[in-house]
N, C-alpha and C positions, 0 to 999 in steps of 0.2 A: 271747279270740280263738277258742278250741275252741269253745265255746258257739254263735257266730256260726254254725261251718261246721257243725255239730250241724245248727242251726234251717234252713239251705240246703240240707242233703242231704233233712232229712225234708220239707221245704215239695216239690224236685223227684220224692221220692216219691210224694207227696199228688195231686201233676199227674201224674206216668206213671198212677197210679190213676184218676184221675178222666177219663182220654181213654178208657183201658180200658172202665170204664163205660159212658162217650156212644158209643163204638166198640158195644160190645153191644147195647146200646137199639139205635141206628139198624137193625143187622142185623135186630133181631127187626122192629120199623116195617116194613124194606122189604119181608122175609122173604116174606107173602101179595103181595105187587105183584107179586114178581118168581114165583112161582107161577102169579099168574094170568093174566099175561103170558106164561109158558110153555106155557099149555095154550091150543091151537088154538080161539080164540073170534072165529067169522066175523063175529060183530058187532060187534067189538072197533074201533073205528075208530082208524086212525094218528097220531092223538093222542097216546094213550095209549103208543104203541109209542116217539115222540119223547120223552113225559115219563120214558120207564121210561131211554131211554136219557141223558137227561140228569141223572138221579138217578145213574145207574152212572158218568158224569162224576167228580158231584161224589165220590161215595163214593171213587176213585182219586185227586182231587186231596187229598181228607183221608188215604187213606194216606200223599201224598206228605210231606203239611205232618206228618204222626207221624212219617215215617221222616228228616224234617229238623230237627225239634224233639228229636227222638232222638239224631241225630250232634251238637245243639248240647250237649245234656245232656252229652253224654259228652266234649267239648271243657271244658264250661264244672266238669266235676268234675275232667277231667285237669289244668286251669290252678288250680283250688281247692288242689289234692296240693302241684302244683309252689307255692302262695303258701305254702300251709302250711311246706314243707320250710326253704322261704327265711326264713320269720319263726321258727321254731325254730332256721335258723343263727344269725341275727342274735341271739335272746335267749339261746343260748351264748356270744356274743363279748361281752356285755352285763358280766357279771363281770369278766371284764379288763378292760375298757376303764373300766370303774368303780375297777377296781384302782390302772389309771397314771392317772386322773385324781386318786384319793388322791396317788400320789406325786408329780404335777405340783405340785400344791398343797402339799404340805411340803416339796418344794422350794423352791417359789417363799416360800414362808414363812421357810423357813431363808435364802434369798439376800436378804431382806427382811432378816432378823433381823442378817447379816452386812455388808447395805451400811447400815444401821445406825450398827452397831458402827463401821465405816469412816468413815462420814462425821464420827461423834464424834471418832474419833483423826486427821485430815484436820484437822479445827479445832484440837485440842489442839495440835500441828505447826503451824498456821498460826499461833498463839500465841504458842508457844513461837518460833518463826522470828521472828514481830514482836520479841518482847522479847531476842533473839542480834542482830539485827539493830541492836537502839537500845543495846544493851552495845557492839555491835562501832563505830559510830561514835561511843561516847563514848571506847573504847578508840583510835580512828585519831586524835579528838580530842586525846589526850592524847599517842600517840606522836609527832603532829605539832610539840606545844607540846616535848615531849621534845627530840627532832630540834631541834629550833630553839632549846632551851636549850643541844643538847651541841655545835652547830654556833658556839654564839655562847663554851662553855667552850673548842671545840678552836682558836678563833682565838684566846684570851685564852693560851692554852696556848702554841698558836704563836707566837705575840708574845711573852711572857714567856722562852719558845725562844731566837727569837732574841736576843735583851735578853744573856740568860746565854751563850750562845755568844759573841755578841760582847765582853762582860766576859772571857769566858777566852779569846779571840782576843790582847782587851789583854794579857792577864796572861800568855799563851805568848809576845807581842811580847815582854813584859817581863823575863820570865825570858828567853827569848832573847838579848836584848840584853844583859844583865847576863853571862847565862854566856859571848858572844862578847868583854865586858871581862874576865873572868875567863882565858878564852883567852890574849887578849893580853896579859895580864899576866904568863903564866907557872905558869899554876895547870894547864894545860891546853892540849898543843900539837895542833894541829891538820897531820900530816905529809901534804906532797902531793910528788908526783913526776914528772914528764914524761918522757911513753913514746909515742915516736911523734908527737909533738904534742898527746897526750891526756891530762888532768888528772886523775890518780887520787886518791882517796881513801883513807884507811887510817882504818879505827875502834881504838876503844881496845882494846890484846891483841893486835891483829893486826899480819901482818909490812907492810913496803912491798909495794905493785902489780910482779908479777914477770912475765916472759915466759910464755907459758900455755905447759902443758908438752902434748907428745901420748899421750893416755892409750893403754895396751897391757893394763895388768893388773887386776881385779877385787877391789876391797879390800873393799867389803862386798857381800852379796846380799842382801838382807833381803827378807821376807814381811812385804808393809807394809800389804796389803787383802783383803777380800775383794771379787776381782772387780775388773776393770779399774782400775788407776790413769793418770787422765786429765793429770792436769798435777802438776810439779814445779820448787818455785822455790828460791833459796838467800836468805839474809835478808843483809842489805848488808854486816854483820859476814864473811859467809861462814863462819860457824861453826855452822849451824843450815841443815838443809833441811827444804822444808815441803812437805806432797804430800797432796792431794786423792784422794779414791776412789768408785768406786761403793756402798761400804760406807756410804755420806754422811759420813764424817766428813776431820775436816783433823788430821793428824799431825805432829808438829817432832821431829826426830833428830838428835842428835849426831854432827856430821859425822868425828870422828875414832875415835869408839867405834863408829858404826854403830846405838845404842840409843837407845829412844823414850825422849822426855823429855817430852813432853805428848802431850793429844788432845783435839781442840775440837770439840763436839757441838752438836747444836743446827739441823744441815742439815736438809732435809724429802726431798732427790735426791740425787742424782748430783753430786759437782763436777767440773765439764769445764773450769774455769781458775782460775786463780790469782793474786793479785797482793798486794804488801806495800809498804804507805806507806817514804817515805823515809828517819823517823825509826824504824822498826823496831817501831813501836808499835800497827798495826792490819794485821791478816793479812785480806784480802777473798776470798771464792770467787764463782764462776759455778754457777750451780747451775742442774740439769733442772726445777726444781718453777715455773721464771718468775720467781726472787727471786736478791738477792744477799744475800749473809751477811758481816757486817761483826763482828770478833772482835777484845778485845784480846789482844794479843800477851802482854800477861805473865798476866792474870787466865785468860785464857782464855774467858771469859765474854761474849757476844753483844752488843755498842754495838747495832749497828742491822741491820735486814731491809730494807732496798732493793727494793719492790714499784713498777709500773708497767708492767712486760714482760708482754706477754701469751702468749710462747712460753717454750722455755727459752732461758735466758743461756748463751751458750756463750765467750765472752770480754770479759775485763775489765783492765785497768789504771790505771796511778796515775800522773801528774803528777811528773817527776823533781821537777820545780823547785818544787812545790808537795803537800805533803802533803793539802790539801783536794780536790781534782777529782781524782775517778774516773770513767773513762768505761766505758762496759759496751755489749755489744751482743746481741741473740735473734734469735731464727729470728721474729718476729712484724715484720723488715724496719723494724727501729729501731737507732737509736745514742742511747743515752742519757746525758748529763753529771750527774754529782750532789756534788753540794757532802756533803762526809762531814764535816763539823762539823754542819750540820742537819738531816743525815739524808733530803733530798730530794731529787729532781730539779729541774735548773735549765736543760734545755735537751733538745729531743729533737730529731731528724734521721730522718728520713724517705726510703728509698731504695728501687727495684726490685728489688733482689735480697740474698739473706739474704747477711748477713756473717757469715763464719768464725772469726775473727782480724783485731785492733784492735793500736795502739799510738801514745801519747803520743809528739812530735818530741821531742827536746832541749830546746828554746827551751818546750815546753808551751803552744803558739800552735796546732800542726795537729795533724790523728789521721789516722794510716793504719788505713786497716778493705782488708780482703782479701775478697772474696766469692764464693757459688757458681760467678759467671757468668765468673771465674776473671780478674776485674778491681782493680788495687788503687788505692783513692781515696785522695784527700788533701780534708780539710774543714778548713776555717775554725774553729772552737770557740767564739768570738764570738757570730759571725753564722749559724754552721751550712750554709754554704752550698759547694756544691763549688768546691774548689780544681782541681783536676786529676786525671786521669785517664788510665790505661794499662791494655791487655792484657797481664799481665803472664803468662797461660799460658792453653792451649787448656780445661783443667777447672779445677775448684772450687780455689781458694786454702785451704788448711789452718794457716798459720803466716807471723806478722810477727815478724822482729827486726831491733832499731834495733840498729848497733852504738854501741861506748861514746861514741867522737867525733861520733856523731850524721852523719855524711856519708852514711853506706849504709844501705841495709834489704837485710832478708835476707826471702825470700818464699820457700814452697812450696807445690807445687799436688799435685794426683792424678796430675796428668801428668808423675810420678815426676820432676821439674826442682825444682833450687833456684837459683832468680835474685838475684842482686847489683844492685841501682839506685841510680846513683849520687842523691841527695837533690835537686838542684840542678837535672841537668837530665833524671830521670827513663829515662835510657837505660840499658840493661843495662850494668852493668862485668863482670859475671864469671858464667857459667853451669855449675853444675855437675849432674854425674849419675853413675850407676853401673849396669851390666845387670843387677845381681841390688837394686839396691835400689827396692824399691816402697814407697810409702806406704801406709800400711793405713786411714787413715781421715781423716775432714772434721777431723778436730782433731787431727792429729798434727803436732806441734810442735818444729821447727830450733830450732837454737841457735847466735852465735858467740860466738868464745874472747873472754875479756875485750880480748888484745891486738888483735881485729881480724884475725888470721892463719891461724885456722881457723873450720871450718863441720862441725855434726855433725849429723848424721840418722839417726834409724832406718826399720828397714826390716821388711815386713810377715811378713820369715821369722824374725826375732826377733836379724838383725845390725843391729848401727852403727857408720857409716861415717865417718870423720873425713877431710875433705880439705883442703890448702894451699891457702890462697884465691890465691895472688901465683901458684903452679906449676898452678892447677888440677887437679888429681891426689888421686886418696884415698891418703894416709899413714899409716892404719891404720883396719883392721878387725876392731871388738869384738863376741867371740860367748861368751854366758852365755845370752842369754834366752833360753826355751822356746817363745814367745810373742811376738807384733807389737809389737814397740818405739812405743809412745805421744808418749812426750815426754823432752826431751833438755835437761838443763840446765845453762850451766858455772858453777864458783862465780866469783866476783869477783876471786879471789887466782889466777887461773890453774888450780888444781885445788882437789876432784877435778871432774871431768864426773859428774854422774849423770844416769841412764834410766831410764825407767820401762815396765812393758808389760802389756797385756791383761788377764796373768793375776795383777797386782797386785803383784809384785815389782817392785823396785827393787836397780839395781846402781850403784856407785860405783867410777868409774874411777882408776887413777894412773898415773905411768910405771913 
């Protein structure tokens, strides 16, 4: 490119030179003309005076055309600077940009080199996916056949279940029946009493059914959980109390020592109730975990887990007349029947509003369930179908008790009332209350005296209140607990009454 502008500036030299020359020459040419035309020659004809002046023309038009061939020169050298400048910019930018085109290209060679590699491990993964893929359906394959074999061992299971349950069904008829000849022969009396018109029972060791005394003094206090004790029952014997806790476990105490004599483990929650078959032989809990917990009473060791609730179980009970059906209820607005020889459910009930508190009739034909909407039902157990229905208070029903004769329930609500109904025809017989007593919670649980003559309640300041059902009137007020009185329970014999509260203690009342 130098070279080029070299050979153009000497070529426009060569021409300023060679016009210089023809400029010369001409001058000298005209030089004599314009002489002899100056000197006064009368012979001269005007001719000559025209040719001289047309010569002097052209010689000015050649000045012009030099003095324009001049300005182009010097245009056409000034735009040569300026190309030159520009093409020595451009061949300095020439190295860099040769530079990133090197690293364009090893780039683009490395992202070659990497989508590559990519695409190989993409296939390996798709491979590998195909062959997880034909494992995982020969694996659903086989789970399926699984499934279908353990489906076809749990009914042979089942069946074989029940086979054997019904064989010891026979064999408790059996025994049964032989120890009621043994009874009546004299090997073994069976003592009954009438009180009131109500048919009491006495087990072996225990005295006859006495007047329930009203409790004033505190014979034990014991520290029976940690953390709230929810329910408290006595066993039909009345020589053993049994009491639930937030601790999840179920405890049995000696009701005249006050000391534990077992503890049944095995809970997953909270037990919020309590109940024990007739024969004294299985202890059941309600439990927060959605299960009930089925225990034997002497082993202490877990029979059955009673699942199908989908909330938690918050009350449950047992069939006077039948040590088989237990009914249970949760906050998932079910009542469930379950046959505890099988260990299943045989009947569910379905209602609007959660149930708080349940209870088996007498006769073991109907179940009172008490609920939020502070209503207490009566169902069928059959057919599961409602029986009847009453407002039995303006809030949430906390506690059913049937008394012994079966005529009355005993009902309380939130709305600090304990209602009396007579069974028959569903009407209030007796209403009681007290200013200072409040209930403290959806499960806190009344109780009346075995004779049918008292009702006790606790209250959320940690008193319990005992009132004359016939005077209506409280006849005494028991103050130990530190804590919101729970649940309230009398033994069978008339005494003692125990309570339970919040803070897991338990007291045990006498006269």
């Amino acid at each position: 490119m130098m070279a080029e502008d070299e050979i153009a500036i000497k070529a426009i030299k060569h021409a300023m030179r060679a016009l210089r020359k023809r400029h010369l020459a001409e001058e000298g040419a005209h030089a004599p003309a314009f002489t002899a035309i100056s000197k006064p020659i009368a012979s001269q004809d005007m001719v000559w005076k025209d040719k001289a002046e047309t010569l002097q023309s052209e010689l000015q038009q050649c000045y012009k055309s030099q003095a324009r061939l001049s300005e182009q020169l010097i245009v056409e050298v000034a735009e040569s600077r300026a190309s030159k400048a520009l093409v020595q910019e451009k061949e300095a930018l020439i190295p860099s940009l040769e530079n990133k085109l090197s690293q364009a290209r090893d780039e683009c060679s490395r992202l070659t080199a990497l989508l590559e590699e990519k695409t190989k491990a993409l296939e390996l993964l798709i491979g590998e996916n195909k062959e997880l893929k034909a494992k995982y359906e020969e694996m659903r394959a086989r789970a399926n056949n699984a499934e279908a074999e353990n489906k076809t061992l749990v009914d042979r299971w089942n069946l074989q279940k029940m086979k054997d349950a019904e064989r010891l069904n026979e064999a408790n008829a059996l025994y049964e029946d032989l120890l009621g000849k043994l009874k009546a022969s004299g090997l073994e009396q069976l003592a009954r009493q009438q009180i009131d018109g109500v048919v009491r029972r006495s087990e072996e060791g225990a005295e006859y059914y006495v007047e329930s005394i009203i409790p004033k003094i505190c014979k034990h206090r014991i520290v029976a959980h940690e953390g709230g004790c929810a329910s408290i029952i006595f066993d039909n014997s009345s020589g053993k109390l049994i009491s639930g806790g937030q601790d999840q476990t179920v405890k049995i105490w000696d009701t005249n020592t006050g000391l534990l004599t077992q503890t049944y483990h095995g809970c997953l929650g909270s037990v919020l109730d309590l109940a024990i078959t007739d024969d004294n032989r299985c202890v059941i809990a309600a439990s927060s975990s959605n299960n009930l917990y089925v225990w034997d009473a002497n082993s202490g060791r877990v029979r059955h887990t009673l699942t199908g609730h989908l909330d938690k179980v918050c009350a449950v009970d047992v069939s006077r007349l039948s040590s088989r059906h237990v009914v249970s209820s949760a906050y998932d607005r079910t009542i469930k029947l379950w046959d505890l020889n099988r260990g299943y459910c045989i009947n569910t009930i379905i209602f609007p509003s959660n149930c708080n508190a349940l209870s088996f009739s007498a006769d073991g034909e109907t179940i009172f369930s008490g609920h939020v909407d502070g209503h207490l039902r009566l169902w069928d157990i059959k057919t599961g179908k409602l029986l009847s229905e009453v407002a039995a208070h303006s809030l949430a029903v906390t506690s059913i008790c049937l008394s012994r004769n079966g005529n009355r329930i005993l009902t309380s609500g939130r709305d600090n009332v304990h209602n009396l109904f007579d069974i028959r025809s569903l009407e209030v017989c007796g209403r009681l209350g007290a200013s200072g007593n409040r209930v403290s919670s959806n499960w806190s649980r009344s109780c009346i005296s075995p004779d049918d003559n008292y009702v006790a309640a606790g209250s959320s300041d940690g008193c319990v209140h005992v009132w004359s059902i016939s005077e209506a009137n409280i006849v005494s007020t028991l103050k130990e607990h530190t804590a919101s009185v729970l649940c309230c329970s009398w033994s069978g014999l008339g005494k003692p009454l125990a309570t339970s509260g919040r803070n897991g203690i338990i007291c045990m009342w006498s006269h």
